[in-house]
N, C-alpha and C positions, 0 to 999 in steps of 0.2 A: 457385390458392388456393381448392382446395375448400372448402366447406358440411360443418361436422362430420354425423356422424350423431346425437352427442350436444346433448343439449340445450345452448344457449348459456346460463353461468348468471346469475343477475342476481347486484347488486352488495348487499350485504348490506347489511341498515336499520342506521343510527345505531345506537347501543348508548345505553340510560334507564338512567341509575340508577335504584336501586331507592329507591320513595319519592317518585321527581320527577316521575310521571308527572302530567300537569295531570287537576284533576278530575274538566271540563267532559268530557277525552278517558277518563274513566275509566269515566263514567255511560255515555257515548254505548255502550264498547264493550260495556259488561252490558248496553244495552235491547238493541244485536244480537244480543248470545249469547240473549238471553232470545226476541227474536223467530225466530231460527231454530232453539233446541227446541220454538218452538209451531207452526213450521212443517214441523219433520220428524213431529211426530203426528199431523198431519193430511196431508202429503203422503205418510206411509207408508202411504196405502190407498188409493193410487193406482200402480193394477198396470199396467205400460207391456207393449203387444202382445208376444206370443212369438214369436221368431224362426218364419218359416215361414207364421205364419197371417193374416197381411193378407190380403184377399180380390184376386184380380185386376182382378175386376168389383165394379160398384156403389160404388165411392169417386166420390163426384161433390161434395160438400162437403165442405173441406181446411182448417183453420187452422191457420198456421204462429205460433207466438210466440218472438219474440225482443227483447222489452223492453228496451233497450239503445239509447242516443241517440249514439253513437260510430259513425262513416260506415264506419268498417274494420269493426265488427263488422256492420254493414249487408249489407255489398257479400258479405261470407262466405257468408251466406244463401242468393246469386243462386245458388251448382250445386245446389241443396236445388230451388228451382222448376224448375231447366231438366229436372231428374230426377223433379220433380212432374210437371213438364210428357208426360214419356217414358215413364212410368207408367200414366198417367192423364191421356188428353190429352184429354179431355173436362171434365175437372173445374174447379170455381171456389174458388180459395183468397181466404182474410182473412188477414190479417197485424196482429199486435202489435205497435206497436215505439216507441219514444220518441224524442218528436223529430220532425224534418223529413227526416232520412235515407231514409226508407224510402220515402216519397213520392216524392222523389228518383232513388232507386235503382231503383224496379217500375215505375218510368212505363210502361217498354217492354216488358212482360210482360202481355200480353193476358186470362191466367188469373185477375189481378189483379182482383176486384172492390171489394173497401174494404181500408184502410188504415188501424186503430186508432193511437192513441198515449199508454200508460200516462206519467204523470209520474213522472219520476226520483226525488220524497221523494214518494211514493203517501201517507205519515201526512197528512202538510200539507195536503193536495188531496184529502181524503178525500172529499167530494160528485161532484168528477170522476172519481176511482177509481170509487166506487158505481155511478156512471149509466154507467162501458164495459161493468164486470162486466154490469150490467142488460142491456144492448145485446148483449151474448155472450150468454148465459143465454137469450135470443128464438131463437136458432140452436140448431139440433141440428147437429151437423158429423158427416159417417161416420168422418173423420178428425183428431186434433188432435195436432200436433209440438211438443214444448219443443225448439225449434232449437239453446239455448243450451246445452245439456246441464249444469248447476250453478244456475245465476241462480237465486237464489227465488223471485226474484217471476213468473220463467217457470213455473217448478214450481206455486206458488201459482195461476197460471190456467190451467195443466194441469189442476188437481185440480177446478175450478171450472166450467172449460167441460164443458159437454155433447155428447160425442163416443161414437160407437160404439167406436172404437177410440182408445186412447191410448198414442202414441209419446212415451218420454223417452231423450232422445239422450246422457245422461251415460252414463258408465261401469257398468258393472254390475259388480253383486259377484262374479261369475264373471268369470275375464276372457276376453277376447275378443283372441286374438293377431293376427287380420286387422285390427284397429280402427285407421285410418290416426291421425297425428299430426298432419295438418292442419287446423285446423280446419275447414276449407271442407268437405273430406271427412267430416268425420265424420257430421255427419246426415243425408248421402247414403248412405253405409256403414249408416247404424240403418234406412234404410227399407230398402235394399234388402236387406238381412237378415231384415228385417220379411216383407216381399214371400212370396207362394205363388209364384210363379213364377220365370220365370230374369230375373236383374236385370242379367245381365254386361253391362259395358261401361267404353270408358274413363269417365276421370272428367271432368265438367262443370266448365268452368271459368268464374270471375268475368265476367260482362258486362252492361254497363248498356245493351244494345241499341239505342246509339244510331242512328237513321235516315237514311235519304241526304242528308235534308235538314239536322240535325244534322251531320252530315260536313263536306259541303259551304260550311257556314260556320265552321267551324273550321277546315280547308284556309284561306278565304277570313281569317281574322283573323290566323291565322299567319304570312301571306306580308304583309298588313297590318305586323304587327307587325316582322318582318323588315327590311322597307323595301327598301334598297339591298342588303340583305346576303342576299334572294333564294336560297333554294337552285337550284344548276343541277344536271345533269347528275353531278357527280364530287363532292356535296356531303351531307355526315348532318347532319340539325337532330336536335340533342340538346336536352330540355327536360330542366331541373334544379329541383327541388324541393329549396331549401335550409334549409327549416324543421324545427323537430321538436320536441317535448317534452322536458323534461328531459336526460339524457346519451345519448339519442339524437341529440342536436343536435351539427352538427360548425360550427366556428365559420368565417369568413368567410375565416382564413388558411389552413385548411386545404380550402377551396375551390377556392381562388385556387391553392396548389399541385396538387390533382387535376384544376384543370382545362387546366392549362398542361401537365399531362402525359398529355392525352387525345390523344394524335395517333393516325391511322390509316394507313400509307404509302398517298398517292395519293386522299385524300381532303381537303377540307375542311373543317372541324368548325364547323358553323353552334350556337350556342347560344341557350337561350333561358328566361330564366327566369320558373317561377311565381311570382309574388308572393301570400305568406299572408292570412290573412285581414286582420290587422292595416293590410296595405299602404306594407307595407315592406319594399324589398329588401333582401335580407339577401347581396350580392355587390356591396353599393356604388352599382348599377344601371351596372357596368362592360360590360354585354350585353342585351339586347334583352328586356324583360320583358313579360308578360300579368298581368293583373288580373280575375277577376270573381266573385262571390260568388255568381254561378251555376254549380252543381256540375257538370250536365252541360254548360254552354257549356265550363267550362275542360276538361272531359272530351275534348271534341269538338278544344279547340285539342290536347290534349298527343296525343291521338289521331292527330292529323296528321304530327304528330314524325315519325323513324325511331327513337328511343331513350328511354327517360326513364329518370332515376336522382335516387333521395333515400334517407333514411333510412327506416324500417319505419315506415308512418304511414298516415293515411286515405287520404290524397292518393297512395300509393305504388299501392295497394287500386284507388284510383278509376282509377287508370292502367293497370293488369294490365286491369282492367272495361272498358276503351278499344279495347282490343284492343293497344297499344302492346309493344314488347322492353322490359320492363322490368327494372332492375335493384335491387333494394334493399341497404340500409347494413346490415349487423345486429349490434349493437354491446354490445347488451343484451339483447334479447328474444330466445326462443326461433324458430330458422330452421324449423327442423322445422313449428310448427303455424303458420306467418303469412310464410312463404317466395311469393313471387308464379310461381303458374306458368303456363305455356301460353303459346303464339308465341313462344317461345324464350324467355321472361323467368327471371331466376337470383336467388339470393338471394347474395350476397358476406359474408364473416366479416372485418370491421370490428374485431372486437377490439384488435385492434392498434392504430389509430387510424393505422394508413400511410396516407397518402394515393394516394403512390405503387405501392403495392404493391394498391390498390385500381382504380386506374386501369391497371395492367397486366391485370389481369383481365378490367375491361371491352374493352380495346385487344384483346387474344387473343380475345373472345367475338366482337366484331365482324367481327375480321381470319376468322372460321370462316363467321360468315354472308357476308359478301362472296365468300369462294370457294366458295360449295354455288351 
């Protein structure tokens, strides 16, 4: 069951009569439209570097911004540093980002000097806005990324930072037929286009670089968690992430069916489930669950795994970042730009909502890794 190449579509919004739209949503949507003509006049004079002319040398101050408090759109970031890093491996980047993710996410990236975090309603927190803009403003960077490629409020401190060069990682009015669909890829693809010199290489993938020491306790809370049910020798511990937003969510019976139909000839199927934030399993607590609202401890357990599988989510992100075979649901969201890749990990078309016919996919992926 392959991964279209076309986009997976979403499901089309409610239909409003005309008339009934509520007021409150009608004002809200004019101060956006009216906030983003005041920010395309002022972001239209901000010219992003031409293809070819980054310098090789002398990038040694880098700001990446990607204002975004969502851990998937975090962890997308990480092949942008590791290609920072390969570029310019002398260099010290800053990062914009909202939230506690990011923080999170860069611990293990040594290039890493600070870690901004713009507020999600930037109007409401306008003194906190003021005083990062100010704090940016004190830096000259040689370099500055809108990571995001669209966001405004990325654009907006694109245009604001003080950089020798400025990268914007949207689309350009010309198009560009190499420009991958991934996200992860893409602001890898704008520098290394940007780049004077040769940029080839594979592409960088998601990692939260977790440490030996990291490892090692996450091996250790897994076999904890396990108990008696210990993987041996002839045994795959599967971690399952059964949560998800909206109609990415697949419910507790169709769990329960894909997971009774996970078999592998000649194996054991040790499972083991994350439990969300909420703390609550969402499988009954019929298998062996983990709990922690620390991103990289649960990182480090699903790490240990041999497999993990959920829907297209943060936790899918933080798992691919793990180094884990990851397999994602994709049910809704486009496979193309949010697909988990590297150490075998696939994206599976869920459309259909089989559980069955999803669980033969992973069983055939598996049944390939065991014989290589």
């Amino acid at each position: 069951m392959p991964v279209s190449d076309q986009p997976v579509p979403n499901p089309p919004a409610p239909a409003v009569a005309a008339g009934t739209e509520p007021f409150h949503g009608h004002l809200h949507g004019k101060r956006r439209r009216m906030v983003r003509r005041a920010l395309d006049r002022l972001l239209g004079q901000v010219a992003s570097v031409a293809p070819g002319t980054l310098p090789t040398t002398g990038i040694h101050r880098v700001l990446v911004l990607r204002p975004n408090h969502r851990l998937g759109n975090m962890l997308l970031v990480a092949p942008l540093l590791a290609e920072l890093e390969r570029l310019y491996p002398g260099a010290e980047v800053d990062i914009v980002g909202a939230g506690q993710a990011a923080a999170t996410v860069f611990t293990g990236y040594p290039t890493v000097r600070a870690i901004e975090n713009l507020h999600q309603r930037i109007v409401r927190h306008l003194p906190a806005t003021f005083a990062l803009l100010g704090r940016l403003r004190k830096t000259t960077y040689d370099l500055a990324i809108d990571a995001g490629g669209g966001s405004q409020s990325g654009r907006l401190l694109l245009a604001l930072s003080r950089a020798r060069y400025k990268l914007d990682c949207a689309e350009s009015s010309t198009p560009d037929p190499h420009r991958p669909r991934h996200l992860a890829q893409r602001p890898v693809h704008a520098l290394r286009r940007a780049y004077a010199g040769d940029a080839a290489g594979a592409w960088p993938v998601m990692d939260l670089r977790l440490d030996d020491h990291e490892r090692m306790r996450g091996r250790h809370l897994l076999l904890k968690v396990l108990g008696a049910l210990a993987p041996g020798p002839d045994s795959l511990v599967v971690a399952i992430f059964a949560n998800a937003t909206g109609p990415k969510r697949q419910g507790t019976e169709w769990w329960n069916t894909f997971i009774g139909a996970l078999e592998v000839p000649g194996r054991d199927i040790r499972i083991v489930e994350i439990v969300a934030a909420h703390a609550v399993s969402q499988l009954q607590s019929r298998h062996a669950t983990f709990y922690s609202r620390d991103l990289r401890k649960m990182a480090a357990v699903i790490g240990a795994a041999d497999v993990f599988i959920s829907a297209d989510c943060g936790v899918m992100h933080l798992a691919a970042a793990s180094g884990v075979r990851t397999f994602g649901l994709f049910s809704v969201t486009d496979a193309g730009k949010y697909a988990p890749y590297g150490n075998g990990s696939a994206a599976i078309d869920n459309r259909s909502g089989d559980p069955l016919a999803a669980a033969r996919f992973i069983r055939a992926n598996l049944m390939g890794l065991l014989n290589t």
